[in-house]
C-alpha positions, 0 to 999 in steps of 0.5 A: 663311903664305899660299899665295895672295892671299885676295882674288884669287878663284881660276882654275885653271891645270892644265899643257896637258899633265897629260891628253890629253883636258883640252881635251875635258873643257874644251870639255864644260864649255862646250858643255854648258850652251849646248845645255841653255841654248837647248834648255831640257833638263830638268832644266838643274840635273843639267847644271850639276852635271855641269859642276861636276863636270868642272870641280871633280873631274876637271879639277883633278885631272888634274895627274900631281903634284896631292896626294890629298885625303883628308877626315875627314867625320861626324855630330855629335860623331863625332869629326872634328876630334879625328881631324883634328887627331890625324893632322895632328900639331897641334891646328888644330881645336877639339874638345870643345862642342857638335855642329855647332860647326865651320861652315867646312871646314880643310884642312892640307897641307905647306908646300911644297905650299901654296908652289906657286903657284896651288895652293890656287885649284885646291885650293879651286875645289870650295868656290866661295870664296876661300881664307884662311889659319888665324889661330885656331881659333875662326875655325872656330866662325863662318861664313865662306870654308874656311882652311888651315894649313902643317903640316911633319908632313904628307906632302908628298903627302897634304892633310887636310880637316876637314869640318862635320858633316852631321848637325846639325839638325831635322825634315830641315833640316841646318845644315851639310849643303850646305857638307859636301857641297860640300867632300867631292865634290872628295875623292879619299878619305873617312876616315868616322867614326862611332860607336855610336849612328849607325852604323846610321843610314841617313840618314847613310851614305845621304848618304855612299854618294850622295857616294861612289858617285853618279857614280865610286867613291872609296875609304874607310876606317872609323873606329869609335870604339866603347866599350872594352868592345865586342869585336872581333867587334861593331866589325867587324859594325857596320863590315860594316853601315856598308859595306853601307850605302854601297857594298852588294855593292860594300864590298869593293872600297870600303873600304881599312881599318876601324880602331877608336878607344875612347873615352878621356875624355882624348882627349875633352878635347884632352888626348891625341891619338886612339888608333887601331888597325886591326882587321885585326893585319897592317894598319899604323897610320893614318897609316902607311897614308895614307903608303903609298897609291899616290895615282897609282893610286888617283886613277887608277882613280877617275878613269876611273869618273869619266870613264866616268859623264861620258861615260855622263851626257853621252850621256844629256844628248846623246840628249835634245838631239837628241830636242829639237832634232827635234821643235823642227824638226818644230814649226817645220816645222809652223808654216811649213805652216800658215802656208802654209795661211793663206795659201792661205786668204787668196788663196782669192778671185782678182782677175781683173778686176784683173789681166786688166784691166791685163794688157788695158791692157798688150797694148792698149797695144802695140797697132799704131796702125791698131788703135788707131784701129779699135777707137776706131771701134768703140767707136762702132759697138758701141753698137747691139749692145749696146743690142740684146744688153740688149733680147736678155737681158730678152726672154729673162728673163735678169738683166742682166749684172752691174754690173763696179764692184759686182762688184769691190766684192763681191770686194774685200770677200770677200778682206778677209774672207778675209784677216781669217779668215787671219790670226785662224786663224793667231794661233790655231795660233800660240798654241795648245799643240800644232800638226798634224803631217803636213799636206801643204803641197800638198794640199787638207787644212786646218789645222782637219783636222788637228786630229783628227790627231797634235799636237806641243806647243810645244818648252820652247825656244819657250816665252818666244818664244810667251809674248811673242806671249801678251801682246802686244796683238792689236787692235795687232798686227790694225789693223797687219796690216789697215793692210796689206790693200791688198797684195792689191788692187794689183799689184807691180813684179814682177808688172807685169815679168811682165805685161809679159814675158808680153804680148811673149811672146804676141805674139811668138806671133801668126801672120798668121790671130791679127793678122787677128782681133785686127783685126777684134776691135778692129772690134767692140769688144764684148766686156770688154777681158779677154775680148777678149785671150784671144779674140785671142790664143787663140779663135775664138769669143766667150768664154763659159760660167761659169768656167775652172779654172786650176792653180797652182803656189805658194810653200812647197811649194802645189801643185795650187792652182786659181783658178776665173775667171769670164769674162762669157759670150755663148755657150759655149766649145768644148772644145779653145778652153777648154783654150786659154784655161786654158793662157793665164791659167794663166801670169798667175794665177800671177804674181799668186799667187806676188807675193801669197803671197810679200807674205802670208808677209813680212807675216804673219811680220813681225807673228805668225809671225817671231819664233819662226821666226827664234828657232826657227832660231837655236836649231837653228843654235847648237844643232846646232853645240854638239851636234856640238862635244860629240859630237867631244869624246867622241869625243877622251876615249873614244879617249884612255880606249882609248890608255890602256886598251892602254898599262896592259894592255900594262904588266901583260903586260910 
């Protein structure tokens, strides 16, 4: 008699109403293993079983007219299947051999229960194998998917498991162990016999007692099959030490019956069922006791233990994704700051010339036509001061002024080095096992400080990400990024719009005394072009001194950034003339600073630093979404355990 299709694999189907909070306990089963998954928790196995577990022993189980399972579980040659086939009223089981003969899990039920559709796929979720019915007994002795027998002599409420042993074996490798565990956790009810020369072995009920106490408690009942001549008083001392053994201060409340069973040689042999009888005279018999459990009440009240160690379990696993989740914030916060730091480093040495010098082409080029023909006249005239000012500096002893090609030659050398020492530091970092913590983007601290500070290591979940980058082939990933180094060399759109902006708001500033100046400037035509703006604009003496310090305002929270800007001198600045001069280049050295920071940061994170950016980010973002998925699920199963809490305390009451 089949109850399903054995080759249809199996898919629970639980009505949508058996429990308030099923969809809770559904939604845990999905998000648990996602966070663990992108976290990388430890260890991700416990989660997995945890999720088995909703699944297996709480989700099949919330069906209000779901049979109680009760499994026959023991060492070899306890007994088992001689007890199975005792209590399901036909011999379905083979007996007798050797230990460790069984190798798959029996389940015997009524006939009406294995008529009910999908019954047996939900029945046998927990054993991950599709069901096939009993053709022969000796199909137990081979290897293979668990079976099921129709028996009218059961309760229509009760199923009955014969379980493998799990004792079989050598030197701690057990042959059936893993398959009798997987059988026995969905249980609601263990029958665990024993005899008397395992009763005490702690190996045994150590593996028992993890089962029935590991997360819930579930109930069970003894059997001791002793020999006829042990006393009342022995069996119930071995049996006392038994529950000790599995449930300690608890056996009380764990253990339903003891009941005894002699051996009988008869019964050894299949010839007659097993005799049972309970050690306590007011107890009934087994079966009659099986009959009578209150399987709602029993399943009940383990599954609120079940409920609560799920929802202690999950708390655990909740804490450290979120203690995960914030160091990897703190890690990629890290990174962006040493980034920013490398950045900084490579935008150390200014281009002035070059950005002043277009900044020149741009206002002179708006210049009024009568000042362009007087400053080409004086280009002219400009010739004898030059001459005299050479002749002025060798007289004095003064070097030469410096040749303006060279000088751009030095300085495009000093920023490729600059930006070659930018980019190996920040590989560096970036596989390294641990960053600085607590540099402050805006300060003047630098990534080699924080190395004697606090660390962080690289979260679990960015392990692979920076393991690529590991064996990525860094002369490729250098040629391509110094393939690039022109970026701080040339002057972008944006940049050229500010320029621009800049110049007509400057000369929307000029008053009459400002374009007089600049008239009689472009008369002299001495000084360099850069020099001549800002003395336009903003002197009335002739530029000089060594260098003027102007305050930046960058990208990633860069604050208090100063490019120091080398003007060429013939005499020196007044104060208040060189306060004038800084608030103007101030303006225009940050728009070479921002186009050139924001450039670095796309091209460093387009070669090094994006990925596990990105990555990192995304696991935040999923991360954080299941975290909150999983908090409001607790939250549903808790206040469902506090409605029923009242419900059931009110009923005592009434």
């Amino acid at each position: 008699m089949e109850c399903c299709d054995p080759d249809s694999g199996y898919a629970m189907t639980i009505p949508p109403d058996a429990h308030p909070a099923k969809k809770a306990l559904q939604e845990l089963t999905v998000a648990l293993p996602a966070v663990a998954e992108a976290l990388r928790l430890v260890p991700r196995t416990s989660v997995a079983s945890l999720v088995k577990m909703i699944q297996q022993r709480l989700l099949t189980r919330l069906s209000p007219d779901f049979p109680l399972l009760a499994a026959i579980c023991g060492g070899g040659s306890a007994g088992k299947s001689t007890l199975f086939n005792s209590l399901a009223g036909a011999a379905l089981s083979p007996t007798g051999g050797r230990a460790g003969m069984n190798r798959r899990a029996l389940l015997a039920a009524h006939p009406d229960l294995l008529q009910r559709p999908h019954f047996c796929d939900e029945l046998f979720a927990p054993l991950d194998s599709a069901p096939r019915p009993l053709e022969e007994s000796a199909a137990l002795t081979r290897p293979g998917p668990p079976l099921y027998a129709a028996h009218g002599g059961l309760p229509a409420d009760l199923v009955l498991l014969d379980t493998p042993d799990f004792d079989t074996g050598a030197r701690g490798v057990y042959t059936n162990r893993a398959l009798a565990r997987q059988a026995l956790t969905a249980c609601d009810l263990f029958i665990y016999i024993f005899t008397n020369s395992n009763y005490n072995n702690r190996d045994n009920t150590d593996f028992i007692a993890d089962l029935l106490t590991g997360i819930g408690l579930r109930k069970s009942i003894l059997v001791y099959r002793a020999y006829p001549g042990f006393s009342a008083a022995e069996v119930r001392e071995h049996a006392a030490t038994v529950a000790s053994n599995i449930y300690g201060n608890k056996a009380g409340e764990g253990v339903l019956g003891v009941y005894r069973a002699d051996e009988d040689n008869a019964v050894a042999a299949g010839e007659r069922p097993m005799q049972l009888r309970p050690l306590d005279p007011e107890q009934p018999s087994l079966r009659s006791a099986l009959g009578r459990l209150d399987r709602y009440a029993l399943r009940a009240e383990f599954l609120d233990a079940l409920v609560a160690d799920v929802v202690g379990e999950t708390d655990a696993l909740v804490r450290g994704g979120r203690f995960a989740r914030h160091a990897l914030e703190t890690y990629l916060a890290s990174l962006r700051t040493v980034q920013s730091h490398c950045v900084r480093h490579a935008l150390r040495s200014f281009p002035m010339d070059l950005v002043m010098g277009r900044f020149a082409e741009i206002w002179l080029a708006g210049d009024p036509a009568h000042i362009r023909v007087m400053r080409q006249t004086g280009t002219v005239l400009a010739w004898p001061v030059k001459m005299l000012s050479g002749l002025v500096r060798r007289a004095a002893g003064r070097p030469p002024a410096p040749d303006a090609a060279a000088s751009g030659q030095d300085l495009k050398i000093q920023m490729r080095e600059n930006f070659l020492e930018a980019i190996t530091r920040l590989r560096g970092y970036l596989l390294e096992e641990a960053l600085p913590v607590g540099l402050q983007a805006d300060s003047g601290e630098s990534p080699q400080d924080g190395r004697k500070g606090r660390r962080i290591a690289v979260p679990p979940a960015l392990e692979p990400e920076i393991a690529g980058l590991r064996h990525r082939s860094w002369k490729t990933t250098l040629e391509e990024l110094l393939a690039q180094e022109t970026v701080l060399t040339t002057l972008s759109a944006d940049t050229e719009r500010e320029l621009n902006s800049l110049a007509d708001e400057f000369r929307a500033r000029m008053g009459f005394k400002d374009k007089l100046t600049q008239t009689f400037a472009a008369m002299l035509n001495v000084l360099p072009a850069t020099v001549a703006v800002t003395y336009i604009l903003h002197t009335g003496d002739p530029v000089g001194a060594a260098g003027i310090k102007v305050k930046l305002s960058g990208l990633f929270g860069l604050h208090d950034l100063y490019a120091l800007v080398a003007l060429p001198a013939t005499s020196g600045l007044k104060k208040t003339d060189r306060k004038q001069l800084e608030l103007l280049l101030a303006p225009i050295a940050q728009t070479w600073f921002n186009s050139k920071a924001a450039a670095l940061k796309a091209l460093f994170e387009d070669h090094l630093t994006g990925s596990v950016l990105n990555y990192g980010q995304d696991l935040l973002t999923r991360s954080g979404r299941d975290l909150e998925r999983i908090a409001a699920a607790l939250a549903t199963i808790r206040s469902t355990q506090e409605s029923h809490n009242k419900h059931t305390a009110a009923d005592q009451t009434g």
